[in-house]
N, C-alpha and C positions, 0 to 999 in steps of 0.2 A: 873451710870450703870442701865439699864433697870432692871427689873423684872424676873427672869426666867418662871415665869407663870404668866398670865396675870387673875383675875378673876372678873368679874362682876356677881350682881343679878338682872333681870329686873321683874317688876310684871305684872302679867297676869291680866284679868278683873275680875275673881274669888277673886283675894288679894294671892292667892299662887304666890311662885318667881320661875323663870328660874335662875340656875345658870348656868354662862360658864365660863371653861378654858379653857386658851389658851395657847398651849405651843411657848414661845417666843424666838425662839434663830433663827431664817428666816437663818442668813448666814450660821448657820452651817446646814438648812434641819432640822433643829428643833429638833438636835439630845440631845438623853436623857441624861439630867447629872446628877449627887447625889440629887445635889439641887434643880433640877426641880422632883425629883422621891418623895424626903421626902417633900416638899410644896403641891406635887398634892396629896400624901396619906394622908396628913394633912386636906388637904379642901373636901377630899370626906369621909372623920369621920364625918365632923362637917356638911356637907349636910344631909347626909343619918342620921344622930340625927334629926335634925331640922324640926318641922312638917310644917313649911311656904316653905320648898323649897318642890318644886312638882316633877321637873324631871331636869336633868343632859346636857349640851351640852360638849362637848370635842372635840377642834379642837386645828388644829395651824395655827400659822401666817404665811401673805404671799399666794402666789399663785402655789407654788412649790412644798411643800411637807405636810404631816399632820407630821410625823414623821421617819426621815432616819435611825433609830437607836438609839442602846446605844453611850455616847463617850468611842468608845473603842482605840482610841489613849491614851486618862488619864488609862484605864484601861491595856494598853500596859507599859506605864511607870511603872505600881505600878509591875509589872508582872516581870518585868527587874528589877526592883532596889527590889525587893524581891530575886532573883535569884533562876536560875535554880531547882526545885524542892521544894522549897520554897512556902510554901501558903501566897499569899499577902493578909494583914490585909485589908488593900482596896479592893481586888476584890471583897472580900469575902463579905463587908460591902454593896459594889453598886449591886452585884447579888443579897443575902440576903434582900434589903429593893425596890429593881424592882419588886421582884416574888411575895414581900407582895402586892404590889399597883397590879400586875397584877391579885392576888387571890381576892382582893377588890372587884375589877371592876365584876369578873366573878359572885361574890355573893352580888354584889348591889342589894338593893330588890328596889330602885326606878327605874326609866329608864333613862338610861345614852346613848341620842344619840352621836355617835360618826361618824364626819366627816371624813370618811376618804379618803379626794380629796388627789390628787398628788403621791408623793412618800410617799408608808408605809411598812417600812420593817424593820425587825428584832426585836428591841425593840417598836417600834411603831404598829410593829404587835400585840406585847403580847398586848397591853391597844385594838389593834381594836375585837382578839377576844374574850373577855370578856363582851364586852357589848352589853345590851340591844336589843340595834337596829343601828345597824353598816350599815352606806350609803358609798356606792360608788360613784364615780361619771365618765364621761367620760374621765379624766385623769390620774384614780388612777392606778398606779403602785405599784403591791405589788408581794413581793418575800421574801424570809427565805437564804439569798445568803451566810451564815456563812463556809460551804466548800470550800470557796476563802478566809477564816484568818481563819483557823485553827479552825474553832470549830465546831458548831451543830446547830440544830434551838431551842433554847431555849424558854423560855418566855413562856413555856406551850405547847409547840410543841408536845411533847411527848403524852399530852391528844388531841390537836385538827388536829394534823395530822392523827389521828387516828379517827379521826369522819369523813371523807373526802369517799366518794367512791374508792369502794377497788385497793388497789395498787397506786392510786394518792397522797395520803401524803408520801408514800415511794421517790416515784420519785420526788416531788417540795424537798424533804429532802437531797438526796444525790445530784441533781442537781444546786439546788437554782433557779429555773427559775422564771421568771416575770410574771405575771398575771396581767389580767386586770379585767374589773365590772365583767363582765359577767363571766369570769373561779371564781372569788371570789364569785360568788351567786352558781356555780353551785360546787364549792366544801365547800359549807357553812360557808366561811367566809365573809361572807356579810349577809344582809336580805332586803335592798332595794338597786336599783338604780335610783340616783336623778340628773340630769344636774346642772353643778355644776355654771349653770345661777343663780339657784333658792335660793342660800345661804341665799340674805337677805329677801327676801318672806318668805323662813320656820321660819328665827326669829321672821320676824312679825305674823306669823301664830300660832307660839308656845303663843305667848301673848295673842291670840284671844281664846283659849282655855281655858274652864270652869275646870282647873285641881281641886283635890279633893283631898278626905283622907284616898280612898279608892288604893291603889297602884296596882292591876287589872284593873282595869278601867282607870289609868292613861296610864298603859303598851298598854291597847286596844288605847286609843285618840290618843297615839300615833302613834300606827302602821297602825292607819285609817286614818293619816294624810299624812303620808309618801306612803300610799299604791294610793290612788288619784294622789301623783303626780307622782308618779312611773306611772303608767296608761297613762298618759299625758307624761311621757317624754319616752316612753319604744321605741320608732323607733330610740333616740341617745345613746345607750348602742352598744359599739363597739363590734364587733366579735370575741366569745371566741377562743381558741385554743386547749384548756385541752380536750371538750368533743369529739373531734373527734378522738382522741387517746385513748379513755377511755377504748377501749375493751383491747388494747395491755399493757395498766397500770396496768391492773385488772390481769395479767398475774406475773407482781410483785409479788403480794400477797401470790401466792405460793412459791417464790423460799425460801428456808432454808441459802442457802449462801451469804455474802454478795458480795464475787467475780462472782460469778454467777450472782446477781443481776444487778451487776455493770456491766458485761462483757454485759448482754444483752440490756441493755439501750445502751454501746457505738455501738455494731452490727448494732443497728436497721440502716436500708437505706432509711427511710424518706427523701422524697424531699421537707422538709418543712422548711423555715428559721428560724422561732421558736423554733421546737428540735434539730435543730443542733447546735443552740446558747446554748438549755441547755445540748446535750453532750460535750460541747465546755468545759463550765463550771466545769465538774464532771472530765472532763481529766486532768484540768489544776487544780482544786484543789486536796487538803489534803489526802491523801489516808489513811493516819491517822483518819481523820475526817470523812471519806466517813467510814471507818469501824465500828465508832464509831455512827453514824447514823443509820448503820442498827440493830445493836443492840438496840440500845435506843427506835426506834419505834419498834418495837420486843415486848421487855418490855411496853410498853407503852399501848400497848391491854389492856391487864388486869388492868391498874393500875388505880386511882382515879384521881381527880386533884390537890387535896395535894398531893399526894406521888408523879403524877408528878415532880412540884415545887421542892419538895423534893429530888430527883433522879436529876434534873437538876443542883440544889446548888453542890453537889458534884462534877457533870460533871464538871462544870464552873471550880470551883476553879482549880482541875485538868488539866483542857485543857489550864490553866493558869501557874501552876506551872510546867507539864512534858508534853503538850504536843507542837500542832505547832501553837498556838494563836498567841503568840507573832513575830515569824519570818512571819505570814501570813500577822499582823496588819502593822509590818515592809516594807513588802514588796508590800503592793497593796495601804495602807495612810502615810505614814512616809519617805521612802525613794523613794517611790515609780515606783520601776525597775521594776514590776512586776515579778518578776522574783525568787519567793520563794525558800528558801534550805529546801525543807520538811527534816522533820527524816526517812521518807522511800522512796524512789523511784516509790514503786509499793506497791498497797494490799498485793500482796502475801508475800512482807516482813514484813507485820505486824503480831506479832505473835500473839495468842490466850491471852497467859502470862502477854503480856504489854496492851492489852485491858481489861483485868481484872480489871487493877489497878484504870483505870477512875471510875471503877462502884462499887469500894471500897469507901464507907464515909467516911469523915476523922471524922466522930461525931457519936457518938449511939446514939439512937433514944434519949434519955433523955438530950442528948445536945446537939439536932439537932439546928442549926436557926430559922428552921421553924415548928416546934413541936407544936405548936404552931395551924397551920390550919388544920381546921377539914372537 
């Protein structure tokens, strides 16, 4: 059986090394499992110590995806054979040591390029916004689509949909829509875009690089290297979508309700194939979840990126134990009818009471999981 992360060091002309991993699961879209989550938090302790590694690559295998997600099939089973209302000893295990490796990533002080060609979505999101210097490429598709199984966008959504231009994290949040380079650079989840030609050129160019011990000036070679070719490839970055709707997004920002909100994203009469794929989305998921999102980015203004993390562990479990995770996981990867029993029909029967309860911790702060990041 292969390796679930694959890692090499290669050295540079300086004597300092390039490390890379590779998350290696190609069939399943590289989706994240316990084992790939506790290996790659393990080898980025022992990077980020080591004064001979200089700087960071993070990609996956294959041509298709960087990262499709968490495996939330295995985390569907633990969710069911825990039953209803029940906090799964495993969910609690695989969210709690995810958020670790995604708080890593965001407080590496070296620079951790992160590939993010093809499909990047959900949990592969959280490892792309925490790093460094996050490339796109011309095939990357990325989305937060957790409103089609029951949940939210996690993985630090809470802090980085909120760093987005006003009203557009609302709406990729209660929607799940797909983005591409260009919507990913212009609501800053990205920082370059690279034609995903150029893959083995940047390895050989990462090598040619006089890295140092000075980790400023590594962050700079970096960003000088990537900024050249971005330069050079900037006529094959495809046509965003996000900005041309930015004025009517930014009108989110004000609304107080979440029905309100909701109701005005499905209104809207765009004749654009794009939003109507993402009101397609927001109709056909979790009204549960959609309630529960607007909340969450609500709170999320104010919050830090621990507490983030923090606020998220709760949600998960929850959305695990009582809410519609598991009949969502059920019905869009497992049995796949598409065709979900939410526990509400509509927002307006979600009541005030039962969304409470998600944003109840099952831990006080002294025996939080993640008490831990500062």
């Amino acid at each position: 059986m292969s390796e679930s992360v694959l890692y090499k060091e290669l050295e540079s002309i300086s004597d300092k090394k390039v490390g890379f991993a590779t998350l290696n699961a190609e069939r399943s879209l590289n989706a994240l499992s316990l084992e790939m989550v506790e290996s790659l938090y393990a080898k980025l302790l022992e990077w980020q110590e080591r004064s001979d590694v200089a700087v960071v690559v993070i990609q996956g295998a294959g041509q298709k995806a960087f990262c499709a997600g968490g495996d939330v099939v295995q985390l569907h089973n633990a969710a069911v054979s825990a039953g209803e209302g029940n906090i799964a000893r495993d969910v609690e295990q695989f969210f709690t040591k995810e958020y670790k490796l995604d708080y890593l990533i965001h407080k590496f002080d070296k620079p951790i390029l992160l590939w993010g060609h093809g499909i990047v979505m959900g949990g592969g999101l959280g490892l792309l916004a925490g790093a460094s210097h996050r490339v796109v490429t011309e095939r990357s598709r990325i989305a937060m689509p957790e409103i089609t199984i029951g949940l939210y966008p996690d993985v630090g959504g809470s802090y980085f949909l909120n760093k987005m231009p006003p009203g557009v994290g609302m709406f990729l949040g209660l929607t799940g829509a797909s983005i591409n380079a260009a919507d990913a650079k212009f609501v800053k989840l990205a920082d370059h875009f690279v034609s995903s030609s150029r893959h083995e050129s940047i390895v050989e160019h990462l090598l040619t690089i006089a890295w140092g011990n000075t980790v400023a000036l590594n962050h700079q070679k970096l960003t000088d290297l990537l900024s050249e070719l971005e330069v050079e490839d900037k006529l094959q970055i495809p046509e965003g979508n996000i900005a041309k709707f930015s004025d009517y997004m930014e009108t989110l920002d004000g609304i107080d309700s979440s029905s309100a909100a909701i109701a005005s994203i499905l209104d809207q009469t765009f004749d654009d194939s794009w939003f109507k794929k993402a009101q397609a989305s927001l109709a056909h998921g979790s009204p549960l979840s959609a309630r529960i999102i607007k909340r969450q980015i609500d709170l999320g203004k104010t919050m830090s990126l621990a507490d983030s993390f923090r606020l998220e562990l709760g949600l998960s479990v929850n959305c695990a134990a009582i809410g519609d995770f598991a009949e969502g996981v059920r019905a869009l990867l497992i049995d796949k009818d598409n065709n979900p029993n939410w526990k509400f029909a509509t927002i307006h029967d979600v009541t005030d009471e039962f969304i409470d309860q998600f944003f109840q911790s099952p831990w006080d702060a002294n025996n939080h999981p993640l008490k831990e990041l500062k």
